[in-house]
KEVEXNU-23727 format. One line per 10 residues: number of its first residue (from 1); their letters; for each residue x, y, z of C-alpha. Coordinates in steps of 0.05 Angstrom, whole numbers, plus 5000, padded with zeros to 4 digits. Example, Ala and Ser with C-alpha at 12.3 -4.5 7.8 and 13.67 -1.06 7.14 Angstrom:
BEGIN
1> AS> 5246/4910/5156; 5273/4979/5143
***
This chain:
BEGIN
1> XXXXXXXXXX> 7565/7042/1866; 7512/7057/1807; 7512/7127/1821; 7585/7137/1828; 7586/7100/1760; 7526/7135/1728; 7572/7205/1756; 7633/7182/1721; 7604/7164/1646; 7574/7240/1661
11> XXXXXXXXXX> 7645/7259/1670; 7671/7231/1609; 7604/7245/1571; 7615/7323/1586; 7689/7331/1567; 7666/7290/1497; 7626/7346/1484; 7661/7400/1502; 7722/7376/1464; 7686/7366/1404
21> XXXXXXXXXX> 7658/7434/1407; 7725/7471/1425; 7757/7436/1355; 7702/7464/1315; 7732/7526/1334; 7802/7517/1328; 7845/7515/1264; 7887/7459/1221; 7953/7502/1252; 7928/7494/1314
31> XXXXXXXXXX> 7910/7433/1314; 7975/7404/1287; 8010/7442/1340; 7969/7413/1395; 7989/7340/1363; 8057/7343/1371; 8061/7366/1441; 8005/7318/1458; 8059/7255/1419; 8112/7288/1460
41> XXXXXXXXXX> 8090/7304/1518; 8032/7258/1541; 8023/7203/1489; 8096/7177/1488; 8106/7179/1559; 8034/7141/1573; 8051/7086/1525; 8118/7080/1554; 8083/7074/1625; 8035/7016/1602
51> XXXXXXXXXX> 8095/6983/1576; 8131/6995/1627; 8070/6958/1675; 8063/6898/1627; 8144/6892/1639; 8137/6890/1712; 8084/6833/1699; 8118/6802/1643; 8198/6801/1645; 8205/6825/1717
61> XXXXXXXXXX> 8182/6757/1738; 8245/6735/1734; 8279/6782/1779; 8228/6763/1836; 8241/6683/1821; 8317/6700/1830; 8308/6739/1889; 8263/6680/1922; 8327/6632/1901; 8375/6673/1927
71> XXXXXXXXXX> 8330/6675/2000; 8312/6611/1998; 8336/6575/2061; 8348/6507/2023; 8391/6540/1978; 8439/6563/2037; 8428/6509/2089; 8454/6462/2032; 8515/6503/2014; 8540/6510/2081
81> XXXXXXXXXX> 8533/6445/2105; 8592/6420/2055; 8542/6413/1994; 8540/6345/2005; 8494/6310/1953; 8494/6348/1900; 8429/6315/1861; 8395/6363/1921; 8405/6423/1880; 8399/6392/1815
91> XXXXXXXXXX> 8333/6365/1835; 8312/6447/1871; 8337/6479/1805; 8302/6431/1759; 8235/6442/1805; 8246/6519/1788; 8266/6518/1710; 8199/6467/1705; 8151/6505/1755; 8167/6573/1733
101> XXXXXXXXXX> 8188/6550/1656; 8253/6580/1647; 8299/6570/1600; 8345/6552/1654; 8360/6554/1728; 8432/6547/1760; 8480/6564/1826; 8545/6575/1823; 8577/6566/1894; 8635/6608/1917
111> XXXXXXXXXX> 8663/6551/1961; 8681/6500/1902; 8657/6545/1840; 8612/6488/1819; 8561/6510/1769; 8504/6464/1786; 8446/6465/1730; 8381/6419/1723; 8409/6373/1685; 8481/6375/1725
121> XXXXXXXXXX> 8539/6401/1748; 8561/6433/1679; 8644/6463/1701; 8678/6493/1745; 8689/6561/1730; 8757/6597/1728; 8774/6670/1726; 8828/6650/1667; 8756/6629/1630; 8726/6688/1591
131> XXXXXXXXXX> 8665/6650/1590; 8658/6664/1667; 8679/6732/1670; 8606/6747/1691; 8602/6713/1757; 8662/6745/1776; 8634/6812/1765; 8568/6794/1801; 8614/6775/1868; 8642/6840/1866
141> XXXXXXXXXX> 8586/6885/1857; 8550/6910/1904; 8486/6909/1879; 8437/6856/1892; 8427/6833/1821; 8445/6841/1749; 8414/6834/1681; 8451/6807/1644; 8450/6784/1563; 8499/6728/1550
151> XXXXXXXXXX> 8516/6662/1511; 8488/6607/1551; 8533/6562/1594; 8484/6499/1582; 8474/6509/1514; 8529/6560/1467; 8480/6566/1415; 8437/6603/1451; 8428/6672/1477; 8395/6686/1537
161> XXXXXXXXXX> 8378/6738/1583; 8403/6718/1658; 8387/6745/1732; 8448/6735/1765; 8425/6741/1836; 8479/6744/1898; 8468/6688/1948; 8487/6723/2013; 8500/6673/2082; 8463/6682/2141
171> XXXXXXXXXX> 8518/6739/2164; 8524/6766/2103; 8575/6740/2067; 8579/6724/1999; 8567/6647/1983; 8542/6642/1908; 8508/6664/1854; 8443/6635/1831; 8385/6655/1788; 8340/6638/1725
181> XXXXXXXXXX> 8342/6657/1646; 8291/6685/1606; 8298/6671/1522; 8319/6730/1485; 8275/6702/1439; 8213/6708/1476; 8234/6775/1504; 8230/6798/1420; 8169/6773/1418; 8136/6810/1469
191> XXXXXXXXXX> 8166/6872/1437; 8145/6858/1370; 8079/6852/1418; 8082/6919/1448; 8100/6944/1370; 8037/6914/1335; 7991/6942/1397; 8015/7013/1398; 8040/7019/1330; 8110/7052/1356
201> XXXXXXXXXX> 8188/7027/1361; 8204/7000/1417; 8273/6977/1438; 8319/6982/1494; 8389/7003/1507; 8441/6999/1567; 8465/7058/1606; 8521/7059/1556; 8471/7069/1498; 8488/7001/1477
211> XXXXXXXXXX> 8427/6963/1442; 8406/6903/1477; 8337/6885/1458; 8291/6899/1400; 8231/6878/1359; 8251/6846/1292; 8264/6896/1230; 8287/6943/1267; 8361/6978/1264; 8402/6931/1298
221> XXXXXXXXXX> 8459/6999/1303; 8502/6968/1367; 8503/7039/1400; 8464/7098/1399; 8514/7141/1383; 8534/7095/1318; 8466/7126/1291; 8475/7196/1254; 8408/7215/1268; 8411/7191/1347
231> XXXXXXXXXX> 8480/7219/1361; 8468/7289/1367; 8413/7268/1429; 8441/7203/1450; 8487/7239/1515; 8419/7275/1533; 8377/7209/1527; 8429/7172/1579; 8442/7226/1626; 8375/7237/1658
241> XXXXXXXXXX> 8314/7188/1675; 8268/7198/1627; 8274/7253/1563; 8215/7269/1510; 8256/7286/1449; 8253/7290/1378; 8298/7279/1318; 8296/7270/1242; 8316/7202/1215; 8358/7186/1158
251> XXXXXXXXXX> 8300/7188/1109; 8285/7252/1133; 8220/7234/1178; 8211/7279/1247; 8205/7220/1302; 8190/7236/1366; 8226/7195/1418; 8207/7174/1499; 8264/7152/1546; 8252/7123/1616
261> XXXXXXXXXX> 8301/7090/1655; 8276/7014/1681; 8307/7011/1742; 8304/6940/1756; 8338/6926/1687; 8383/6994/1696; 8361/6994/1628; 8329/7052/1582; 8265/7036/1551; 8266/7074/1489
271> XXXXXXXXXX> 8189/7089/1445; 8186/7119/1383; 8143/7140/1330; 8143/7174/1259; 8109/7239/1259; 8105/7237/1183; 8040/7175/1194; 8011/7220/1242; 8011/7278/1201; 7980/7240/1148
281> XXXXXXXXXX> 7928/7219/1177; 7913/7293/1189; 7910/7308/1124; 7859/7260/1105; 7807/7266/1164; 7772/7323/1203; 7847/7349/1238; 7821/7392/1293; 7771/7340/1319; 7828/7289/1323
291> XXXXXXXXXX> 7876/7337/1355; 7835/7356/1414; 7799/7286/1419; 7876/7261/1430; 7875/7306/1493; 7810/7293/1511; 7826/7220/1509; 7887/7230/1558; 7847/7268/1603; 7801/7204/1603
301> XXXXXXXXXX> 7860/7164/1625; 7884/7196/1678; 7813/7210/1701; 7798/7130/1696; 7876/7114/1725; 7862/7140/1784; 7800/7128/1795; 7802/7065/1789; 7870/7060/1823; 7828/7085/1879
311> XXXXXXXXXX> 7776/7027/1881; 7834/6981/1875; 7865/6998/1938; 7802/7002/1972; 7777/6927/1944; 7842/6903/1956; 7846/6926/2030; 7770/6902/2043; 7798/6832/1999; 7847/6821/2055
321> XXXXXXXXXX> 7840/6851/2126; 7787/6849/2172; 7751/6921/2178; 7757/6927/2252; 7817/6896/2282; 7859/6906/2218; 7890/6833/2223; 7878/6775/2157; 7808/6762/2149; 7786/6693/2126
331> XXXXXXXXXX> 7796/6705/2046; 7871/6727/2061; 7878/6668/2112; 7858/6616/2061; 7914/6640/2009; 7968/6641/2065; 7947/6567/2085; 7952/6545/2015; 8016/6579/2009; 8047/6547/2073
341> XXXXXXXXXX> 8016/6472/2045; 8057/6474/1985; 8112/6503/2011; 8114/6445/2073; 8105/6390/2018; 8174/6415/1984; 8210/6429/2056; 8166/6393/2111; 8162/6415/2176; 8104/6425/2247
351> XXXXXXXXXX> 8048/6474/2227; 8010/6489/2288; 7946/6525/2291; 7914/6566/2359; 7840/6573/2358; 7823/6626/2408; 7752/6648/2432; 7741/6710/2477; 7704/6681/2533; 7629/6713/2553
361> XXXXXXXXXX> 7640/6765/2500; 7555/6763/2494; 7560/6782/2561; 7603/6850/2546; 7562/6874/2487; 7498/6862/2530; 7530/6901/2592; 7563/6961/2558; 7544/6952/2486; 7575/6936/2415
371> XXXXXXXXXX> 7624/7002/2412; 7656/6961/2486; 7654/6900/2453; 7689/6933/2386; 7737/6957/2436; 7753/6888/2467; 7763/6850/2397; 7813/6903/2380; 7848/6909/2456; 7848/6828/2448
381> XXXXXXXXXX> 7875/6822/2364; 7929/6875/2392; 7950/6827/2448; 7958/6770/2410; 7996/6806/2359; 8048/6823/2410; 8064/6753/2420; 8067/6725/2354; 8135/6720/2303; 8140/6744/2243
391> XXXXXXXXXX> 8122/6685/2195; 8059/6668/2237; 7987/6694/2220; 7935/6719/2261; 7864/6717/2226; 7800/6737/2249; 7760/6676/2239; 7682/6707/2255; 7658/6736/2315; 7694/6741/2377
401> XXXXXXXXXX> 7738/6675/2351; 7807/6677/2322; 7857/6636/2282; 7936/6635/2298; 7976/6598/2240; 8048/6577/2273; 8104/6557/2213; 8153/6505/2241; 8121/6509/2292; 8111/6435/2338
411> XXXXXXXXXX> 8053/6420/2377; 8087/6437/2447; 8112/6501/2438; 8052/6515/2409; 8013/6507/2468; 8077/6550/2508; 8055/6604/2458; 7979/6595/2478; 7988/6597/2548; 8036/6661/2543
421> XXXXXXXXXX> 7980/6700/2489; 7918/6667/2547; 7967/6701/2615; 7977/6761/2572; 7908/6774/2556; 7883/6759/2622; 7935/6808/2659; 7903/6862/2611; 7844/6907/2613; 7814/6953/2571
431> XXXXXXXXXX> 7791/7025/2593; 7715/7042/2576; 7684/7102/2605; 7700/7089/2677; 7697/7020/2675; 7765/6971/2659; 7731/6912/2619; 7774/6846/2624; 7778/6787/2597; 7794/6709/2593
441> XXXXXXXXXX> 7814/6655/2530; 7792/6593/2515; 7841/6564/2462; 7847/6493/2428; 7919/6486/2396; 7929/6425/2343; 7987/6410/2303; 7972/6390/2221; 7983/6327/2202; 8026/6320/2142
451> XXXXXXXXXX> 7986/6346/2073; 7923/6353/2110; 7870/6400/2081; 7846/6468/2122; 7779/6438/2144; 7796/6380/2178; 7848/6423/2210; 7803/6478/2234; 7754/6435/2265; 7807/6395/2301
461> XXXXXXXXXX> 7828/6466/2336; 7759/6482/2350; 7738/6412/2380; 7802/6432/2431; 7774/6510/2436; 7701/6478/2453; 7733/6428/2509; 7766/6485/2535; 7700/6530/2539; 7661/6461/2576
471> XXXXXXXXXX> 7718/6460/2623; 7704/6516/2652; 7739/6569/2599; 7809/6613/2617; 7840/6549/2593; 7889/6519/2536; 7870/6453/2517; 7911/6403/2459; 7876/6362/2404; 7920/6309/2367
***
């Protein structure tokens, strides 16, 4: 790791130098030439890319909260059971708008077009009612989502940014609408964020070229093509995914403009800046050396992106899955428990957990040696897999030892699973050299009782797994 890190400050140590050296050489034309297309061409679109990633962490949250809503089993179980009680969803959305601090949370349900909000059931909405004209669009679009900017329904005073998510049954069919909303307020702050960090305009306009967010101070012109200096380039910015452009403003200023379409918003993020500051600058310090250090510095970015989008993937893949059999490894396990504990406490329901040993596996590595044994955990982790669902999680615990977390999942079909994964196994055999290595399960299966911690749990399943290995192994035995 040192020398890989003692290789890259070389790197960036050696383009330094040579870019200072090739600016020496170069002239104040040159120079300023080399600017421009570096704003146009690499600066602009970079700065619109790290905006673009602080969005996804920032106002995309949102979408993904909606999109959990819209999933969420609660949500449909209680509309299509009548919604019956209707504090039930006041009490779920109120958990969102305080967990996740939204503005505000809400369902609308096709069946009685109730709008249910935290604090209520607010109206009934009405296609004569302009006011609702938006959930009627959102149930016949065919999209999954929409951003939307509107008046709120809660509060008329207020402007707000919604998620209007579809809430689809479990066939398909359109029951609702639900979803969160985000202050416009807050939004404009994080702009005038963005504006203040890389000293640029920032703002963002519909596929219409119709304004819908910007920083504060800046021209609040409802539609691109309302600006004189925009018009001429406003068709080219909203007919293609992303544009590098330039135009001179009203007070005569050359700005040089980045469009990117933000998919998730179907929005345009739009980043400008005013070539006369640049330019300045030029004039007052060594030009050349600040031309080519610009590129220099790009080059160090994308050196360092992907580079260290590189050690990412590689940190994150060692973070969660075991080497060898490629299944959760203890570190991954541990978030998906805690995951599954707070999500029982909301919705309860059985968590069982399998704790399976591979019986005399000392015995294989001593006989044919580690690469039979390697063989065997990864034969075994594949055979297990094969009779698991989807929502349940195999982890290698250590060893030859495993851990199978079941969701709503009760003790006795737990152990049904057990015996199936122990016959399985058994019936199996895995092909080394000429030899056809098998192998037996011991496996103690517990169900968790209600809020308990992972510890307690654990040793509960392995107390069963080490009867099961004193009684003679190739054997499921239960712990309460």
């Amino acid at each position: 790791m040192y020398k890989r890190k003692l290789l890259f400050v070389s790197a960036l140590t050696a383009l330094m130098v040579i870019g200072f050296m090739a600016t020496s050489l170069t002239s104040y034309f040159v120079a300023r030439d080399s600017l421009s297309r570096n704003i146009s061409e690499q600066m602009l679109p970079l700065t619109s890319d790290n905006i673009y990633s602080e969005i996804q962490r920032d106002l995309l949250r949102p979408i993904l909260i909606s999109s959990v809503m819209a999933t969420d089993t609660f949500v449909r179980d209680w509309a299509l059971t009548g919604e019956e009680d209707p504090n039930r969803i006041v009490a779920y959305l109120n958990e969102i708008q305080q967990e996740y601090n939204t503005i505000t949370a809400f369902y609308v349900s096709e069946q009685s077009r109730q709008y249910y909000h935290p604090t209520g059931i607010l109206k009934t909405v009405s296609e004569q009612d302009p006011a609702d004209d938006w959930y009627f669009r959102v149930r016949s679009m065919r999209e999954p989502y929409e951003v939307n900017v509107d008046t709120d329904t809660a509060d008329r005073s207020r402007v707000s940014i919604f998620i209007n998510y579809r809430v689809n049954d479990y066939s398909g069919q359109y029951m609702g609408a639900t979803g969160v909303g985000l202050s416009v307020e807050a939004v404009t702050r994080l702009i005038d964020t963005y504006q203040q960090r890389y000293n640029r305009t920032i703002y963002f306009v519909d596929r219409q070229g119709n304004v819908t967010l910007t920083g504060r101070g800046h021209d609040r012109t409802s539609r691109l093509q309302d600006r004189a200096s925009l018009g001429a380039i406003a068709t080219q910015i909203l007919s293609t995914p992303s544009a590098s452009l330039e135009y001179t403003n009203s007070e005569g200023h050359h700005v040089f403009l980045n469009s990117r379409l933000v998919p998730e918003f179907d929005w345009y993020l739009i980043v400008e800046q005013d070539a006369t500051i640049t330019e300045q600058r030029l004039d007052n310090t060594l030009l050349l050396n600040i031309g080519l250090s610009a590129a220099i510095m790009m080059l160090v970015l994308i050196i360092a992106h992907f580079t260290l989008r590189s050690y990412q993937r590689r940190l994150e893949e060692m973070a969660t899955r075991d080497r060898l059999t490629g299944i959760a490894n203890r570190h991954m396990f541990d978030m998906i428990f805690e995951h599954l504990s707070r999500s029982t406490q909301r919705y309860p329901r059985p968590v069982s957990l399998i704790s399976i040993d591979i019986d005399y596996f000392k015995r294989i590595n001593d006989t044919h040696g580690h690469q039979a044994g390697d063989m065997v955990l990864q034969a075994v982790s594949r055979g297990i897999m094969q009779h698991t669902r989807q929502s349940d999680t195999l982890c290698r615990w250590g060893g030859e030892e495993f851990i199978l977390l079941l969701d709503n999942c009760p003790l006795d079909e737990a152990v049904k699973r057990a015996n199936i994964i122990r016959e399985a196994i058994k019936e199996q055999s895995v092909a080394f050299g000429r030899n056809q290595i098998r192998v037996t399960l011991s496996i103690g299966v517990t169900e968790q009782v209600p809020g308990e911690d992972l510890e307690p749990f654990i040793a509960r399943a392995d107390a069963a797994l080490y009867q099961a290995k004193e009684g003679g192994r190739d054997q499921v035995v239960t712990a309460r």
